[in-house]
N, C-alpha and C positions, 0 to 999 in steps of 0.2 A: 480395542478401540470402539467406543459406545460412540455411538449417536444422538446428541441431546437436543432439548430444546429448540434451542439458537441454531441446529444445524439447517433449519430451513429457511428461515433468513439471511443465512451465509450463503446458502446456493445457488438464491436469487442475487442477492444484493453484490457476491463478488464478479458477476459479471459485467455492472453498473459502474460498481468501485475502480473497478480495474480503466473504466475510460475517463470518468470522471475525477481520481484523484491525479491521477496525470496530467489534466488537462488544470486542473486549480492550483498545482504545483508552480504550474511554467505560465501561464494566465489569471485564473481565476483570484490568485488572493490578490490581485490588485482592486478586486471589489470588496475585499473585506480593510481595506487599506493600507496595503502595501503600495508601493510605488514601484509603477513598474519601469523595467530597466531592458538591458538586452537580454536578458534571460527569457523575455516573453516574446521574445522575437527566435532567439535560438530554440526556444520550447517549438513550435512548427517542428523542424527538422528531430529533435530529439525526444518530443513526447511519442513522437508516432512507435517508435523504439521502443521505447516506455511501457505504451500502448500492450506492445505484444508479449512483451516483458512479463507484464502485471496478469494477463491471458493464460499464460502457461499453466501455473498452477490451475487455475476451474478448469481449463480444458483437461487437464490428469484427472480430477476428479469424476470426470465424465465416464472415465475407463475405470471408478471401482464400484462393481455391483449392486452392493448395499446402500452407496449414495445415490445411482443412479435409479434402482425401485424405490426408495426411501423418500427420494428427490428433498433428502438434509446430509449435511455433510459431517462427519465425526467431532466429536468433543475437544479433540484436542487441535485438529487442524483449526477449528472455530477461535478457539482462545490464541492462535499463533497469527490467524486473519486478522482479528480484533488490534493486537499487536501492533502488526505490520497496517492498519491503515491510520491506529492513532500516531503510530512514529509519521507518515506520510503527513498527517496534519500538521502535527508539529515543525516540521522540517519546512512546511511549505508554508508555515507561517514565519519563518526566521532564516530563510535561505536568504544569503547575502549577493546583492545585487547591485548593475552598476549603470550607469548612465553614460552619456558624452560628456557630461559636466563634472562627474564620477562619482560616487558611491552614492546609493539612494537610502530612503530608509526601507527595513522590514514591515510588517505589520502589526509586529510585536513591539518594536522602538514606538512606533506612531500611538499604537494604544495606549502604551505605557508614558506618555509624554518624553520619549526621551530616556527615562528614569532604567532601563535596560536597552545597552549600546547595542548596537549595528555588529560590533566586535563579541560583545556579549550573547546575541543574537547569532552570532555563525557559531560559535561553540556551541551551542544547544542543538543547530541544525548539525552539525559534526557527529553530536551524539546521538542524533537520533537518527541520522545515516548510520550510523552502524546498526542501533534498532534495527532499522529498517532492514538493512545485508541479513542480518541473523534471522527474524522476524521471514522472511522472503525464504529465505535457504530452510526453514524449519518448517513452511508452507507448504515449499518444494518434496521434500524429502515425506512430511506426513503423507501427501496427497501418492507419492509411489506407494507406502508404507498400508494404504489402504486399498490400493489394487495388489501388491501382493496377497495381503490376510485375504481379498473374498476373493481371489485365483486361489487360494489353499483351499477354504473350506466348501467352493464346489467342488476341487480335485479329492478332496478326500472322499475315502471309502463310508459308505451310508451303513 
């Protein structure tokens, strides 16, 4: 597991990502033109969740050595980050949502005039919650993956 480029923009940046894509999920894309519904009302109680959710991973990476002298994080955790925040965009732009009056539009219906449904729009969010599940669990698992490796090669013999 090398260390690239991007790994020090990801070190920084996932502990920003981690509040703020939560917070544009359940709030924020009603400024890119979504309408919002009760989802940005239930966001309160369930971003906070979210919040800590999204937290775990940078906090592991804290405990692997080489990221923490390095202060960038491995190549492949990078590319599974990158992953997992453009599923998060996606999702939060086409999350279907609902009103008293009942179903609003996304902010992908609105952009597109219409021309991709509300219904069209939750499929895409469907798929990219799973993105996202896989994408998260691939984040999770590198970020152990690289405190075992440099727990190994300080334990080994010099």
């Amino acid at each position: 597991m090398r260390i690239a480029g991007t790994g020090r923009f990801v070190f920084i940046t996932q502990w920003v990502a981690a509040v703020v894509l939560p917070a544009f999920f359940f709030v924020g894309r009603a400024f890119v033109g979504a309408d919002a519904g009760w989802l940005a009302v239930i966001g309160v109680v369930y971003g906070f969740f979210l919040i800590l959710l999204m937290l775990l991973p940078p906090l592991l990476t804290v405990f692997d050595r080489d990221v923490r002298a390095r202060k960038a994080t491995r190549h492949w955790y990078d590319i599974a980050t990158f992953v997992l925040w453009g599923a998060f965009l996606v999702a939060s732009l086409t999350v279907p949502d609902a009103g008293d009056s009942g179903s609003v539009n996304t902010a992908l219906t609105n952009w597109t005039g219409g021309a991709v449904s509300n219904d069209a729009a939750a499929v895409i969010c469907g798929i990219a919650g799973i993105v996202i599940g896989i994408a998260y669990l691939a984040t999770f698992v590198l970020a152990i993956m690289g405190i075992v490796r440099a727990g190994r090669t300080v334990a080994a013999p010099a």
